[in-house]
RODO-2510 file (C-alpha; in nm, 4 decimals, decimal comma):
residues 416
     n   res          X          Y          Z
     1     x     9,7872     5,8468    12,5098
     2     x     9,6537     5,8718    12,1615
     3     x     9,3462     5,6876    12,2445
     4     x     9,2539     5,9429    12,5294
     5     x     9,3244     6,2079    12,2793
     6     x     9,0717     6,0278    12,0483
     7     x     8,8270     6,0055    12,3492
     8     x     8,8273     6,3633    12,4173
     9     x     8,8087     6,4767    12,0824
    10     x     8,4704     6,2689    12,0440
    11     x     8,3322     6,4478    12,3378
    12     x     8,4607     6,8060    12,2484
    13     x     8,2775     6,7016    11,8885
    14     x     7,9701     6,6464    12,0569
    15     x     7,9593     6,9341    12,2391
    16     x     7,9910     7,1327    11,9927
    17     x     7,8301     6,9991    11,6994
    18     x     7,4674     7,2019    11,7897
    19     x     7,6686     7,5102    11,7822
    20     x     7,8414     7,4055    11,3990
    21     x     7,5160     7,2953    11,2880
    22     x     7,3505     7,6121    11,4028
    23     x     7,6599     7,8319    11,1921
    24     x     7,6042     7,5868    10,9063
    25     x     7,2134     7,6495    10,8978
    26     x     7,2468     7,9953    10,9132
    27     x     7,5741     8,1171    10,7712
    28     x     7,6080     7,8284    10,5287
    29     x     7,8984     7,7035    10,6378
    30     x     8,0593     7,3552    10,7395
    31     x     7,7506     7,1357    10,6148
    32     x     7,8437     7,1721    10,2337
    33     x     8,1840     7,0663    10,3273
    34     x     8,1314     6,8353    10,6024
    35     x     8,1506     6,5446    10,4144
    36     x     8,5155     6,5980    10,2942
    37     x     8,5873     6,6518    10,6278
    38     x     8,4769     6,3420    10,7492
    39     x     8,6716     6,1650    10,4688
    40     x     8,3806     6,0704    10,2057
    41     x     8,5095     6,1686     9,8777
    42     x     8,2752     6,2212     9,5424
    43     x     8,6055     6,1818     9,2913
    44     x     8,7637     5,8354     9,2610
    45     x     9,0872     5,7397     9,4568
    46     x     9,3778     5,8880     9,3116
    47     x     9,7252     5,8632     9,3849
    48     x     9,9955     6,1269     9,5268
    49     x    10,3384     6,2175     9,5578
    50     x    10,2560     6,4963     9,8156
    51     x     9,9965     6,6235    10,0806
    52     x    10,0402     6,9686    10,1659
    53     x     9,8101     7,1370    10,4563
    54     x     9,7844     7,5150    10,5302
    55     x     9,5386     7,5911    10,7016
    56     x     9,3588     7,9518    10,5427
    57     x     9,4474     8,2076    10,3267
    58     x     9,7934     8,3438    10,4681
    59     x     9,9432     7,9839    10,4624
    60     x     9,8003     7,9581    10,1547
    61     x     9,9838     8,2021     9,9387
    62     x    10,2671     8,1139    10,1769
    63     x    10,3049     7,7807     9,9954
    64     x    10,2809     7,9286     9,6873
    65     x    10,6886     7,9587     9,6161
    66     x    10,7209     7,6797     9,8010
    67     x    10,5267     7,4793     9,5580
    68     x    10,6667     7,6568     9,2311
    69     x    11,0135     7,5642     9,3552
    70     x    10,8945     7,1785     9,4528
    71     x    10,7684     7,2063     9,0981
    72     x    11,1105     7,3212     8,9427
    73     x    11,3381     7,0853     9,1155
    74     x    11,0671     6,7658     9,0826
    75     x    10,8423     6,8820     8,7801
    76     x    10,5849     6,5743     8,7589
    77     x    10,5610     6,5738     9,1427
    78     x    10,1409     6,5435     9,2002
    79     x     9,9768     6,7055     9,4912
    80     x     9,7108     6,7088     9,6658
    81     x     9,6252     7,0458     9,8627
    82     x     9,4249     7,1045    10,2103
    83     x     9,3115     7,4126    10,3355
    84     x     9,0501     7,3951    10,6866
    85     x     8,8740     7,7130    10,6100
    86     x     8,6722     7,8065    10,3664
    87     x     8,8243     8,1224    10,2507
    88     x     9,1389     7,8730    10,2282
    89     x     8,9963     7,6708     9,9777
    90     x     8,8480     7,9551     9,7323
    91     x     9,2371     8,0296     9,7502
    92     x     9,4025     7,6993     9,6899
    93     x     9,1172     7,6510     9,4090
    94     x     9,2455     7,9353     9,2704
    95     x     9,6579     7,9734     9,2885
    96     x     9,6954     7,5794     9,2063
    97     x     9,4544     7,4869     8,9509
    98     x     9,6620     7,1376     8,9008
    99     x     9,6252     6,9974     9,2864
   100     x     9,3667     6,8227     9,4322
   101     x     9,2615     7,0587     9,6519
   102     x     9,0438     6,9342     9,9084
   103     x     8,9463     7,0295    10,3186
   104     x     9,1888     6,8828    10,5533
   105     x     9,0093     6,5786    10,7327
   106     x     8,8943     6,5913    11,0965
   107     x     9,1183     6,4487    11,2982
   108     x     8,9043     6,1582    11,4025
   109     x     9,1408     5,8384    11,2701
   110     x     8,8456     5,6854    11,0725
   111     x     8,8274     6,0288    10,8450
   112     x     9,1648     5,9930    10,8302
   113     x     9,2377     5,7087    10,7421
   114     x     8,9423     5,7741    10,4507
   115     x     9,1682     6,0376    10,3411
   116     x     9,4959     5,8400    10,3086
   117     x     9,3044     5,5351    10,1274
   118     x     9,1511     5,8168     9,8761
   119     x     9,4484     6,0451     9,8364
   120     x     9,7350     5,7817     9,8885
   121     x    10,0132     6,0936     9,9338
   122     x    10,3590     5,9577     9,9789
   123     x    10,4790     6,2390    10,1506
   124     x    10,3281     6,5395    10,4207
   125     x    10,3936     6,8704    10,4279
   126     x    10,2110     7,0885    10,6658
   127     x    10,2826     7,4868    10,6559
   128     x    10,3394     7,6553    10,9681
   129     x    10,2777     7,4713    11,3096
   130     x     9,9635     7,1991    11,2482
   131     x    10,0175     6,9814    11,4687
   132     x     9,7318     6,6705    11,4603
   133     x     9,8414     6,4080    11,6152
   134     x     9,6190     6,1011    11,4260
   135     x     9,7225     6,2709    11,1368
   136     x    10,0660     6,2320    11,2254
   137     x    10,0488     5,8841    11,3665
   138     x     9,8288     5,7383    11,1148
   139     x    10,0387     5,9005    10,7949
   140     x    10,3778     5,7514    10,9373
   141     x    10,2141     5,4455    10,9960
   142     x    10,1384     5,4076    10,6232
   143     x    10,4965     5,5048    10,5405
   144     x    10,4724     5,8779    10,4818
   145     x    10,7750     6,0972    10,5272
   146     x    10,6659     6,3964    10,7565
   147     x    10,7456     6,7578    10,7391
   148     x    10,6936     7,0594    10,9295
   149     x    10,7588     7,3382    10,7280
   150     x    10,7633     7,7456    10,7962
   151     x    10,7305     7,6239    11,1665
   152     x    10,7263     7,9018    11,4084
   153     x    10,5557     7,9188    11,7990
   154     x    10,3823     8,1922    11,8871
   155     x    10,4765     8,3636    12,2374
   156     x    10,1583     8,3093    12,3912
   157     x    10,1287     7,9415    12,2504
   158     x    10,4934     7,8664    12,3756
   159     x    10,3942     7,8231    12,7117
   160     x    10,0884     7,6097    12,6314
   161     x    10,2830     7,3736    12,4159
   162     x    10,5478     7,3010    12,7192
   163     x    10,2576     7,2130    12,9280
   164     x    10,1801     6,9789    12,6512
   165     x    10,5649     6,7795    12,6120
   166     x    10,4669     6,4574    12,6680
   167     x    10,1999     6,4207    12,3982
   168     x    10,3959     6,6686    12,1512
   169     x    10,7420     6,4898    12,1859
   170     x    10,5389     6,1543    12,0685
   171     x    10,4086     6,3709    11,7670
   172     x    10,6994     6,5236    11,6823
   173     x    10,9757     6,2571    11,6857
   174     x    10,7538     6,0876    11,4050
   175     x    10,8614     6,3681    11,1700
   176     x    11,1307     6,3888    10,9373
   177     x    11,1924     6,7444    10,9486
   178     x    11,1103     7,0509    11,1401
   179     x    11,1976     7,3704    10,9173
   180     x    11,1660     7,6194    11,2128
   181     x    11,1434     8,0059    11,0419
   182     x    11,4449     8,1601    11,2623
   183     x    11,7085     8,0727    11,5320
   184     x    11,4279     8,1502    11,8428
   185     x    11,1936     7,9007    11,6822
   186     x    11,4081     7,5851    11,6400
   187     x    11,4840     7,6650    11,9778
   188     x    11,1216     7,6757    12,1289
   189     x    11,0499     7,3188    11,9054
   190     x    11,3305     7,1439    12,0722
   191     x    11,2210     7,2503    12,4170
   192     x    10,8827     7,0946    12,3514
   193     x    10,9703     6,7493    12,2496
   194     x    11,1438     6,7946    11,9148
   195     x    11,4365     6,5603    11,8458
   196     x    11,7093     6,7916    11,8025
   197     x    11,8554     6,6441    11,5496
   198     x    11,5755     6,7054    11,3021
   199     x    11,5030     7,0907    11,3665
   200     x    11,6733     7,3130    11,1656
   201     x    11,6370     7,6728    11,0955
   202     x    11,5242     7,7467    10,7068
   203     x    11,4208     8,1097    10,7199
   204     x    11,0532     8,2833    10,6574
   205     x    10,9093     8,1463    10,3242
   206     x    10,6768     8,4473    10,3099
   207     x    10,9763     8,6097    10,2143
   208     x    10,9484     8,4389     9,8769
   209     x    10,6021     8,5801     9,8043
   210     x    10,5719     8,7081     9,4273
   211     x    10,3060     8,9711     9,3455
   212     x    10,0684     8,8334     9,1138
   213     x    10,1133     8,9920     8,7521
   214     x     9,7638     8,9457     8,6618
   215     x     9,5745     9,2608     8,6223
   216     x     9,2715     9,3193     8,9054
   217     x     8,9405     9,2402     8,7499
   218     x     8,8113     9,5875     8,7952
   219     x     9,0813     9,7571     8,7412
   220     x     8,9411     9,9892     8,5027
   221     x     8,6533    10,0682     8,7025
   222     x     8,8673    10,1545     9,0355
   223     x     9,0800    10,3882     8,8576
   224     x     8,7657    10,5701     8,7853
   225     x     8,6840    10,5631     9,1115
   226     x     8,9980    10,6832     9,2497
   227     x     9,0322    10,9709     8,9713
   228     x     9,3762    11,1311     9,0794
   229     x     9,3598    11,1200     9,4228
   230     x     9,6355    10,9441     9,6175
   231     x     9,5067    10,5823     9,7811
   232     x     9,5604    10,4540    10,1199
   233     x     9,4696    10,0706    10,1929
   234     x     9,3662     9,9840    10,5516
   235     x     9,4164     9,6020    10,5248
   236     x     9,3213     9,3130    10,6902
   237     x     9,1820     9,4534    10,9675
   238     x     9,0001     9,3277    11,2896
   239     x     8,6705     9,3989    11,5248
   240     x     8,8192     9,6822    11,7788
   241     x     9,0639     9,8273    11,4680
   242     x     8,7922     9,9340    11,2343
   243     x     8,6283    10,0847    11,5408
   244     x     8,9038    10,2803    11,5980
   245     x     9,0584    10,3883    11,2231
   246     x     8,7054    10,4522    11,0563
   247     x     8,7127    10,8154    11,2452
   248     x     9,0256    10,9270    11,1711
   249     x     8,9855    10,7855    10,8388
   250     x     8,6542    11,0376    10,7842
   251     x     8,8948    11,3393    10,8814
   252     x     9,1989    11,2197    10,7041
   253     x     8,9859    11,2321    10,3521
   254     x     8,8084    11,5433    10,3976
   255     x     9,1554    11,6955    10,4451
   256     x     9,4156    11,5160    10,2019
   257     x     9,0976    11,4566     9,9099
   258     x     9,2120    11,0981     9,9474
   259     x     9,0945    10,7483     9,8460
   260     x     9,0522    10,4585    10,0615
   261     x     9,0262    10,0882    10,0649
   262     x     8,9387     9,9499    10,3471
   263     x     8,9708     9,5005    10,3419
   264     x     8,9037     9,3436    10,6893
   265     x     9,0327     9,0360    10,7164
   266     x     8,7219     8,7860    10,7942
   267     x     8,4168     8,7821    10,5970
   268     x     8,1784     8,8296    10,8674
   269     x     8,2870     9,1737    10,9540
   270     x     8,1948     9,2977    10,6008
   271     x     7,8491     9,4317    10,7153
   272     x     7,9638     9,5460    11,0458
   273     x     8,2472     9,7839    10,8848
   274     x     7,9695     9,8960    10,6081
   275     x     7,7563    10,0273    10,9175
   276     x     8,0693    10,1636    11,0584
   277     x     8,1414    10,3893    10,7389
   278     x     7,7481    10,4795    10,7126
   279     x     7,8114    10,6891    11,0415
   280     x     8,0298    10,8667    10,8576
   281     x     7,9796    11,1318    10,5936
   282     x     8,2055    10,9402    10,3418
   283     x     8,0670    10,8078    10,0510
   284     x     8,1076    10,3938    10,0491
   285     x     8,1152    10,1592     9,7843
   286     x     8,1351     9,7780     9,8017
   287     x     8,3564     9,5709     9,5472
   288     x     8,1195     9,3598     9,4880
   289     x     7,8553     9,6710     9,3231
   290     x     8,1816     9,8554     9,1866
   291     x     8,0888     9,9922     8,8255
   292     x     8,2518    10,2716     8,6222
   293     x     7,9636    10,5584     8,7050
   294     x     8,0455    10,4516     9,0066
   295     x     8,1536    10,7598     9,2422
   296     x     8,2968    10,7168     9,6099
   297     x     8,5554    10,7963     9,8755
   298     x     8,5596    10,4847    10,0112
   299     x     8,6098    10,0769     9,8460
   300     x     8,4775     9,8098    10,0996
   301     x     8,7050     9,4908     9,9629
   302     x     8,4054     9,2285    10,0326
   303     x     8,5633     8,9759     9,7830
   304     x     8,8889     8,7258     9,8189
   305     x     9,2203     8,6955     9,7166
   306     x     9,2543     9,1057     9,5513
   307     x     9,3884     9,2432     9,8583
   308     x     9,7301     9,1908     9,7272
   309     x     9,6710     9,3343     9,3931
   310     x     9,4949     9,6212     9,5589
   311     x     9,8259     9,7473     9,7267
   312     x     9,9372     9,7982     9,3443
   313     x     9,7199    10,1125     9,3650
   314     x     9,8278    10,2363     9,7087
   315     x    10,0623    10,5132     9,8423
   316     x    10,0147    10,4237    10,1844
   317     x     9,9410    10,0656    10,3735
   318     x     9,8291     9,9751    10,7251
   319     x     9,8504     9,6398    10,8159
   320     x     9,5692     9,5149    11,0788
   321     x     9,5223     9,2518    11,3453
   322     x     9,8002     9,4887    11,5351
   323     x     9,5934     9,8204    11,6757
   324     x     9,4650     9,5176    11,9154
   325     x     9,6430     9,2466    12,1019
   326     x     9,6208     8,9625    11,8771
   327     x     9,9487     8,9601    11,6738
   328     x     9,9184     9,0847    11,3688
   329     x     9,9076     9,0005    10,9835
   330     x    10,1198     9,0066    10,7317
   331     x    10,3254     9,3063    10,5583
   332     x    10,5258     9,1718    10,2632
   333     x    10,2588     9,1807    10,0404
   334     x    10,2214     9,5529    10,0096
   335     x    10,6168     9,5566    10,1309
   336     x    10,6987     9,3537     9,7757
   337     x    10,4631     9,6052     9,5651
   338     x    10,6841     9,8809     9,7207
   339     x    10,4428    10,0840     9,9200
   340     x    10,5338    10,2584    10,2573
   341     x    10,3745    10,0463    10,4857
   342     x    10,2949    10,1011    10,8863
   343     x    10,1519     9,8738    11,1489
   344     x    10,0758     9,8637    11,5592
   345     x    10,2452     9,7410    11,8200
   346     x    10,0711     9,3623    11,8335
   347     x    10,3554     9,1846    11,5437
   348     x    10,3993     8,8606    11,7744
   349     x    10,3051     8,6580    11,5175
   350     x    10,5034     8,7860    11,2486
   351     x    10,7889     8,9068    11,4872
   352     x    11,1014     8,8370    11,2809
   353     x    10,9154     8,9536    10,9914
   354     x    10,8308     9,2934    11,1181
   355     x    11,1917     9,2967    11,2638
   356     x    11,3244     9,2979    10,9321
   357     x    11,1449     9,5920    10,8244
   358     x    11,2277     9,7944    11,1068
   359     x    11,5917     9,7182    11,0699
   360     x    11,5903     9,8445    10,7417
   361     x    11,3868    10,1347    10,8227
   362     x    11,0774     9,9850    10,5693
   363     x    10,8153    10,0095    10,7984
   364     x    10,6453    10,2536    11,0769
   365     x    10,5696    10,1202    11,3823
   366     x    10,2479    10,3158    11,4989
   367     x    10,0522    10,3089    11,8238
   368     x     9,7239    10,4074    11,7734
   369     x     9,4454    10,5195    11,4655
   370     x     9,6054    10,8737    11,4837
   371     x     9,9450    10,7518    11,3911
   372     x     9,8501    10,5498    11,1466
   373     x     9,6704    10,8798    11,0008
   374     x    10,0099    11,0932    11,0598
   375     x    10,1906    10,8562    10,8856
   376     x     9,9749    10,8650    10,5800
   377     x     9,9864    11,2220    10,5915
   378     x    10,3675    11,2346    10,4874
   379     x    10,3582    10,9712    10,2467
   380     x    10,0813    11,1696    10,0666
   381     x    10,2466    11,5046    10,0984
   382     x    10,5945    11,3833    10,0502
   383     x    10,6493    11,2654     9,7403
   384     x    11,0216    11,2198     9,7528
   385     x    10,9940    11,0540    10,1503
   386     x    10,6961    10,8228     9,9679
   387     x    10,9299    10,6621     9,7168
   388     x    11,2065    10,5916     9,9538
   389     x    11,0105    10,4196    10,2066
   390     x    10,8683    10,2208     9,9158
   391     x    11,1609    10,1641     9,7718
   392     x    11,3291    10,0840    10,1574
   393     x    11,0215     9,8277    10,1772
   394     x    11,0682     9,6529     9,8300
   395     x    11,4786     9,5909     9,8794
   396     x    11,3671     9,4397    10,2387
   397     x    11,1567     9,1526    10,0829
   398     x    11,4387     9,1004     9,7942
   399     x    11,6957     9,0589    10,0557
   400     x    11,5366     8,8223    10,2295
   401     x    11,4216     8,5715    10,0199
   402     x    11,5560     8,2302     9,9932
   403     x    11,3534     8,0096    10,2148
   404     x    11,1595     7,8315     9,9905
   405     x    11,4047     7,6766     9,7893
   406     x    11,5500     7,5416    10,1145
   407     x    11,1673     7,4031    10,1859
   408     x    11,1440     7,2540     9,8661
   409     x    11,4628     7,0986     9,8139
   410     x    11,4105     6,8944    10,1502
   411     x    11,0400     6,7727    10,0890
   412     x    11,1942     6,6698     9,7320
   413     x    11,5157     6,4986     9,9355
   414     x    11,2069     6,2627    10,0923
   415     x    11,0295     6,1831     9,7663
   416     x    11,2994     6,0627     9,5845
***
């Protein structure tokens, strides 16, 4: 099984390798990292108590409490830390300056294997639901204890993985542990091939996110740019959303003499949503040419990692990825700074998450641009309604929290 696996991930390599080269060439991507990927490795081998994988920036600063609590309960535990993407690495470079922090290895067995003989971890933890199965059957081969942590399955990949039992129950029963995030997940894990036995339910470590206390680089210079007008942030948002919020947004300033930020989530959509705004009568300003003469309506967050200290200066938050069908993002972060926040109707993949808020009555549900708009419209004009929905928000990520010391405290059960 594992060897036809290997076959066809040789020939879906091939195919696609033109197409990678042709990003790499022209984007600058993959080639400058490629050979990390592939398991060749400029530093000397170094030893490790731990491997932890998340994949980009969410899982990221998802592992952050997860890691401070490993840290607390094991102190001179050494890591090293893999991200796949890019943006995942500036990250991880960034929030744990003591790791190795490296690209996860292709999934090919001779990368890694080069990984293992350079890294030597004694232990694997990977965030959310990575499944690789060399990975997995090489690492427990050497001896690793294997974790699954913050696991959850998606709605629309439940079905696929069922189709995919046989190979996944092989994977799977090699672990140690699957932490599944709530009651539906452990379920949905044990229906496609977990041993049931080793599925347990630890709750959402996202929960345990801390705002960063550091202040924002430009701090100084935003203020200026926001003078006293209130501040809604449009973040993380996708191709079809920005399409859609950008005109409201133009009518929504002229009338409330607001501020906006607007941060989409990928990279690449930073000069699409620039042309967007130059449609519009608004005056736009990039982060990246911010300065304190600086005058605008608008703040295009073209940079990494501030999004979450940008909610700081909010009154109002929309969360993207959910005005379209592809499940959302995530809403503690503004949630934990105590802004009123709102999203659409596509949550599926944060589903228990944006349960929570709606329970407590922290968070709008909106279905289109215009409610998003009508939502920010009370939170500017109602002072009193602003605070409690902040307030509502804030208490709903306190109350939750927990998760990661459960995380920790059973990755630190299999190092010991």
């Amino acid at each position: 099984m594992f060897v036809v696996y290997e076959v066809l991930l040789y020939l879906v390599f091939l195919i696609t390798a033109p197409f990678f080269l042709l990003l790499g060439f022209v984007r600058g991507k993959y080639l400058s990292n490629l050979r990390e990927r592939m398991g060749f490795y400029r530093s000397k081998p170094s030893a490790h108590d731990l491997w932890i994988h998340a994949v980009s920036v969410g899982e990221t600063i998802a592992a952050r409490p997860v890691v401070v609590e490993i840290l607390k309960q094991r102190p001179a535990t050494t890591i090293a830390f893999t991200t796949t993407t890019i943006t995942g690495q500036a990250q991880a470079k960034r929030l744990y300056p003591h790791a190795t922090v490296t690209y996860f290895p292709f999934d090919f067995s001779f990368a890694v294997r080069r990984f293992l003989d350079h890294h030597q971890p004694r232990a694997f933890a990977t965030m959310e639901t990575e499944i690789w199965p060399n990975v997995t059957r090489l690492a427990r081969q050497r001896g690793l204890r294997l974790v699954l942590a913050n696991g959850r399955i998606s709605d629309r990949s439940f079905p696929r993985y069922r189709l995919l039992r046989p190979l996944l129950s092989h994977i799977l029963g090699r672990y140690d542990r699957v932490l599944a995030r709530e009651e539906t997940d452990r379920q949905r894990f044990i229906a496609i091939g977990a041993p049931a036995a080793i599925v347990e339910t630890s709750g959402n470590v996202k929960f345990d996110y801390e705002p960063d206390v550091a202040p924002l680089e430009v701090a100084a210079q935003l203020m200026s740019l926001i003078k006293e007008r209130l501040v809604i942030v449009l973040g993380s948002t996708i191709e079809g959303e920005d399409e859609m919020l950008v005109p409201e947004l133009e009518r929504f300033i002229k009338e409330m003499n607001g501020f906006a930020v607007i941060a989409p989530r990928k990279p690449e959509r930073f000069e699409a949503v620039a042309s967007l705004l130059a449609t519009t009568s608004l005056r736009q300003i990039r982060r990246s040419e911010i300065d304190s003469a600086s005058e605008a309506d608008v703040l295009l967050l073209d940079s990494f990692g501030e999004l979450a200290k940008i909610y700081r200066f909010a009154a109002v938050a929309f969360v993207g990825g959910s005005l379209v069908p592809v499940g959302g993002h995530n809403p503690i972060e503004p949630a934990a700074a105590g802004v009123p926040v709102c999203f659409g109707p596509s949550m599926t993949n944060f589903r228990e998450i944006a349960q929570v808020f709606l329970d407590h009555g922290a968070a709008k549900q909106v279905e289109s641009a215009a409610d998003v708009f009508a939502f920010a419209r009370q939170m500017f004009t109602e002072e009193t309604m602003r605070a409690e929905w902040g307030e509502r928000a804030r208490l709903a990520v306190m109350q939750n929290r927990g998760a990661s010391e459960r995380t920790a405290r059973r990755i630190v059960e299999l190092l010991a």
